[in-house]
C-alpha positions as CSV (number, residue, x, y, z in Angstrom):
1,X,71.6,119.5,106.6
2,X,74.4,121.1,106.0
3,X,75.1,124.6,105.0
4,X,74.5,125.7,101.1
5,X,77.1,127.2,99.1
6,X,76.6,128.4,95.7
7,X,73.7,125.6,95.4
8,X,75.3,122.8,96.3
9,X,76.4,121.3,99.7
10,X,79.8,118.8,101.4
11,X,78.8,115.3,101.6
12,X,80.4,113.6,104.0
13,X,84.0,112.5,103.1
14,X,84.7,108.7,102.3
15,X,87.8,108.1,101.6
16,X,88.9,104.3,100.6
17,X,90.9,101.8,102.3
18,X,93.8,102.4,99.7
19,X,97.3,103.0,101.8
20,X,99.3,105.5,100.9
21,X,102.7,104.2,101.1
22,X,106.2,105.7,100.7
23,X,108.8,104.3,98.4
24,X,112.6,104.2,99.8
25,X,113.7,105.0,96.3
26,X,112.0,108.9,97.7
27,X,114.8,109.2,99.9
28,X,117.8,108.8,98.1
29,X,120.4,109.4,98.1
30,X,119.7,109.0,101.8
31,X,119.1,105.1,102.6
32,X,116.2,102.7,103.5
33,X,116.2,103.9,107.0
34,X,115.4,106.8,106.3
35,X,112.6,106.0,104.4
36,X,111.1,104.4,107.5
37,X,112.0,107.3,109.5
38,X,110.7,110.0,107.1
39,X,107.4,107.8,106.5
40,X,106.6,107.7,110.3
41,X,107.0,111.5,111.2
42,X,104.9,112.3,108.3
43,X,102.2,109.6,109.2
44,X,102.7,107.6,105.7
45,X,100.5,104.4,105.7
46,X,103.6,101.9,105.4
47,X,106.7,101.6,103.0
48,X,107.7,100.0,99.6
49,X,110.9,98.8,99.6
50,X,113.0,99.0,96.6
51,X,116.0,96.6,96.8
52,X,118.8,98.6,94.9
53,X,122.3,98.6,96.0
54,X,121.5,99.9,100.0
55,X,122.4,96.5,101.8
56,X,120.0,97.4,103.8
57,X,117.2,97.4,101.4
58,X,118.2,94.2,100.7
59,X,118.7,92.6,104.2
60,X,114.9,90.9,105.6
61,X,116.3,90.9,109.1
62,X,117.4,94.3,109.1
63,X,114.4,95.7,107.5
64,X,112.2,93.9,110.0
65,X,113.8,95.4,113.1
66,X,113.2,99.2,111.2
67,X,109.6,98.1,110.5
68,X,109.5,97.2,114.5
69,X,111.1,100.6,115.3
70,X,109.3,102.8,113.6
71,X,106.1,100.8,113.8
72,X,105.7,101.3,109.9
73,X,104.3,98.3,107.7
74,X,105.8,97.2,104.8
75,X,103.5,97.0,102.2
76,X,105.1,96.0,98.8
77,X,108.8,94.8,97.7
78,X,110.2,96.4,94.5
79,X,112.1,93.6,92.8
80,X,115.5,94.4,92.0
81,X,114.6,94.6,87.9
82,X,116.5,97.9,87.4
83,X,119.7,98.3,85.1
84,X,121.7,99.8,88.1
85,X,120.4,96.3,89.8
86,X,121.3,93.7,87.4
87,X,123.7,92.1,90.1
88,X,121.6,92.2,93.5
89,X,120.2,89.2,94.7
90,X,122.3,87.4,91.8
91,X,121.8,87.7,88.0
92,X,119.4,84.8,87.5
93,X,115.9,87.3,86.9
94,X,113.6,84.1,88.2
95,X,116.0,84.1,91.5
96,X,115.6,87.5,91.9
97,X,111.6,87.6,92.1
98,X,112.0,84.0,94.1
99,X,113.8,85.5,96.6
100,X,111.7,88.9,96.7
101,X,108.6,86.6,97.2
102,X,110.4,84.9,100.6
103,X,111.0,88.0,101.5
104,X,107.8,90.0,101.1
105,X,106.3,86.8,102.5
106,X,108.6,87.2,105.7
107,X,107.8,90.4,106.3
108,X,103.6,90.4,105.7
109,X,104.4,92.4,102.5
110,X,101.2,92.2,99.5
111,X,102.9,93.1,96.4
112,X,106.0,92.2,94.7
113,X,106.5,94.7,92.3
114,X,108.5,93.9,88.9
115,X,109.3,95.3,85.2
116,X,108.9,93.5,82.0
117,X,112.3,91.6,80.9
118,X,114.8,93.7,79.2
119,X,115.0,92.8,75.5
120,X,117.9,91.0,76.0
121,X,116.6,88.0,78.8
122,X,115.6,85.8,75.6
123,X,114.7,82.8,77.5
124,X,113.5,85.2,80.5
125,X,111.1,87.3,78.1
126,X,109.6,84.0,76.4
127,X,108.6,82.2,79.8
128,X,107.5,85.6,82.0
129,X,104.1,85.4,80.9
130,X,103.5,81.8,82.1
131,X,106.3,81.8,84.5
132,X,104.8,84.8,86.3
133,X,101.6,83.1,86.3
134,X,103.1,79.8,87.5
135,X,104.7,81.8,90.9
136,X,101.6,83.7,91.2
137,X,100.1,80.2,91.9
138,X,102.7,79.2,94.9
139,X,101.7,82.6,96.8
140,X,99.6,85.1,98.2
141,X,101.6,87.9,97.7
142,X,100.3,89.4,94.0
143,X,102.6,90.4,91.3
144,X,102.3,93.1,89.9
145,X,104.1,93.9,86.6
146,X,104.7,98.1,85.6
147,X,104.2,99.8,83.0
148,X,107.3,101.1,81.5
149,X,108.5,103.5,78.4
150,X,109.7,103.3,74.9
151,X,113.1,104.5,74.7
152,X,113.8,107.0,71.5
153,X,117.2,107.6,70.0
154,X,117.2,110.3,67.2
155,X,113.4,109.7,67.2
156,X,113.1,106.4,66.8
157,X,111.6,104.0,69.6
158,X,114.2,101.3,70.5
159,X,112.9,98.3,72.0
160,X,114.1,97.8,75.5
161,X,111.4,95.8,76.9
162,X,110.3,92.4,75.7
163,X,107.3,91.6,74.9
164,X,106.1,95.4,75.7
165,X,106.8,98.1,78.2
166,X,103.1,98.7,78.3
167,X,101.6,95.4,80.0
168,X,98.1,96.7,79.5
169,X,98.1,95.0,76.0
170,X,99.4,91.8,77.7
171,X,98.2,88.8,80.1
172,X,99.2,90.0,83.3
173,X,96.5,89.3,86.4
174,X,98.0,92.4,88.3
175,X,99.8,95.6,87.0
176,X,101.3,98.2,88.4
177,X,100.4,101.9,86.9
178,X,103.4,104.5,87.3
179,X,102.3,107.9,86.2
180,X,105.8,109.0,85.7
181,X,106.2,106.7,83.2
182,X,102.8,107.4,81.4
183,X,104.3,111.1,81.2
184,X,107.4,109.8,79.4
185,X,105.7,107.2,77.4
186,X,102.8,110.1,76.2
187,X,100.1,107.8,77.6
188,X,96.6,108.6,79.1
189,X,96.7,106.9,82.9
190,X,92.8,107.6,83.1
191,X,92.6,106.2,79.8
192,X,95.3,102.9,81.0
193,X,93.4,102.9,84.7
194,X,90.0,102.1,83.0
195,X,91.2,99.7,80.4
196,X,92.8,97.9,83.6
197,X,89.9,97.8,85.7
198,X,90.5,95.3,88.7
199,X,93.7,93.8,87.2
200,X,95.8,97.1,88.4
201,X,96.7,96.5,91.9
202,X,99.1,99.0,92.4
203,X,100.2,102.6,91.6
204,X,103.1,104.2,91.8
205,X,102.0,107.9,92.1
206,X,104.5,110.4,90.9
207,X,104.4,113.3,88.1
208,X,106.1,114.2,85.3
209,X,106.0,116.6,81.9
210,X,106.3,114.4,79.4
211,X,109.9,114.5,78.3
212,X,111.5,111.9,75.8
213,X,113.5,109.1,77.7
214,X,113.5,111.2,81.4
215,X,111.8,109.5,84.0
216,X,111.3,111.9,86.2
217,X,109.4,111.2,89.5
218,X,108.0,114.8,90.1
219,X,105.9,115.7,93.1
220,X,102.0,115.3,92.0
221,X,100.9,118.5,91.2
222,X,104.2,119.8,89.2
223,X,103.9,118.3,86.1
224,X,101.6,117.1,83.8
225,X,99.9,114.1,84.7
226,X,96.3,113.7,86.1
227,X,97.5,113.1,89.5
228,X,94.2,114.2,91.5
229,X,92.2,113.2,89.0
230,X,93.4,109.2,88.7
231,X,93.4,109.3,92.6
232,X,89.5,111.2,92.8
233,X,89.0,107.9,89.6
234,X,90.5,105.6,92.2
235,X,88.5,106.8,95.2
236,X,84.9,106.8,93.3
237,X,85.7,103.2,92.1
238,X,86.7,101.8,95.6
239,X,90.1,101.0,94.6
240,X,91.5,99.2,97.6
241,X,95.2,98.2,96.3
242,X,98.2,101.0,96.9
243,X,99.3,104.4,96.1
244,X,103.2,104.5,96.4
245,X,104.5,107.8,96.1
246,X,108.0,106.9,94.2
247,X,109.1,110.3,93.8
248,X,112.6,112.1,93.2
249,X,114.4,114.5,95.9
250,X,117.2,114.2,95.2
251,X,117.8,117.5,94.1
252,X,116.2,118.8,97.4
253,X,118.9,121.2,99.4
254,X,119.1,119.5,102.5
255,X,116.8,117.1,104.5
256,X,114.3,119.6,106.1
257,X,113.7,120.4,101.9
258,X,113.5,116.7,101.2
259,X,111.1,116.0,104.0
260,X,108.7,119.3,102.7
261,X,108.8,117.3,99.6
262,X,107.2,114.5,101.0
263,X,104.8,115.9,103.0
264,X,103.2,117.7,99.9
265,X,103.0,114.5,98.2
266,X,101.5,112.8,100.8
267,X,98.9,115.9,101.1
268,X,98.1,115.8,97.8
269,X,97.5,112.7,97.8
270,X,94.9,112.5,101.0
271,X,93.6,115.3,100.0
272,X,92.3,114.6,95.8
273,X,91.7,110.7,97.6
274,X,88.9,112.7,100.2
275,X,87.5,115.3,97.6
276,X,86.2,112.3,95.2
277,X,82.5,112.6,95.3
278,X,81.8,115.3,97.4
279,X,79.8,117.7,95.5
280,X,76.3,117.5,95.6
281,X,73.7,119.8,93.5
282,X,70.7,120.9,95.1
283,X,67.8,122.0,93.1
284,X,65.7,124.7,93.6
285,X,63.1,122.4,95.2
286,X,65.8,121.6,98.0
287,X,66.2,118.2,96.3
288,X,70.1,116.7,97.1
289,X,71.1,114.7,93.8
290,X,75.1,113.8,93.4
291,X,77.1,116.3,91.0
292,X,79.9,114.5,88.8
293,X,82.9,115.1,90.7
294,X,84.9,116.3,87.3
């Protein structure tokens, strides 16, 4: 047995299958090749890619010959669904997750990951429900839709995101849970995680202190979010999906900062994933019973 220490004793650590994967949107404003690079010197469990304007985040070829390289996976494709992205991989929002299908298909990638339609995609917004289910039945590769954020202007919620930027309340078989965006939107991830159960798939770990219409992608650990507490939640419940850390450097120094950055997030991240039920009371009697891990 091993040693006591203030009555209670270290079980042996389990942590889950759940990869812990780096976002390319980390790097920037470096480029997708970094990403690769950065991911394997660190000892990251694969990359998301997030096609934005890079042309290399958006060329399968190319990103096949970094995977190679650098003998990093990739895991999950970020469908171009941002504002800045309206234009890549044309402006036709069912051609866009088509073609981000082919491609996570081509390269052995799960997830597709994509954002409710903008208020404005009328005909986009009616069908995504049924038309998202519709693709889903063509493919392995799951869809999984993120939670977003109300957008406030002189405190008043204008709405950006048709039917909801929270798909918790909606249909969807798979959804992504971004914990920067729960800090903007002033929601409970625990609280969003449970109500999920097996339909969330996917998480984009990231922090944030809550601030009105800033998205801010901190480090876990430097803002407000339950970061190693949803990730000890994932580990007790044998979450096998992905933890993406999607988090902003770019105001980081110079690389060497950038690349610090990064390694605390991914050490947070091991680290609150290993500590998940490892604290075990023993009574007086020398009885071992499991303490709640808090």
């Amino acid at each position: 047995m091993a040693p006591e220490r203030n009555g209670t004793i270290p079980a042996g650590i389990r942590v889950p299958d759940a990869p812990i994967t780096l976002s390319t949107a980390s790097v920037y404003p470096e480029k997708a090749p970094s990403a690769f690079e950065i991911a394997a010197l660190l000892g990251y469990d694969g990359v998301e890619i997030m096609v934005a304007t890079d042309p290399v985040s958006q060329d399968l070829n190319v990103l096949r010959r970094l995977s190679d390289y650098h003998e990093v996976p990739i895991l999950s494709i970020h469908a171009p669904c941002l504002l800045l992205t309206q234009r890549v991989w044309g402006r036709e929002p069912w051609g866009k997750l088509k073609r981000s299908k082919e491609v996570a298909e081509e390269l052995g990638a799960k997830v597709v990951v994509v954002h409710p339609p903008f208020r404005w995609q009328r005909e986009y917004a009616r069908e995504f429900v049924e038309g998202l289910a519709r693709m889903q039945d063509e493919t392995d590769v799951v869809f999984a839709v993120e939670n977003m954020f109300p957008v406030r202007a002189r405190g008043t919620e204008v709405g950006m995101y048709s039917p909801n930027w929270n798909p918790v309340e909606l249909d969807y078989p798979n959804v992504t849970l971004d914990l920067s965006h729960t800090a903007v939107s002033g929601s409970d991830p625990l609280a969003m995680a449970a109500e999920l159960g097996d339909r969330l798939q996917h998480v984009h770990l990231a922090d944030g202190v809550g601030i009105p219409n800033r998205d801010e992608h901190l480090v876990p650990g430097r803002g407000g979010q339950p970061c190693g507490a949803m990730l000890e939640k994932l580990a007790d419940d044998g979450y096998g999906g992905h933890i993406v850390l999607e988090v902003n450097t770019r105001r980081a120094a110079d690389r060497a900062e950038r690349i610090e950055d990064l390694a605390e997030a991914l050490a947070f991240a091991r680290l609150h994933l290993a500590a998940a039920g490892r604290t075990w009371e023993v009574t007086p009697g020398g009885e071992v019973s499991r303490r709640g891990s808090g």
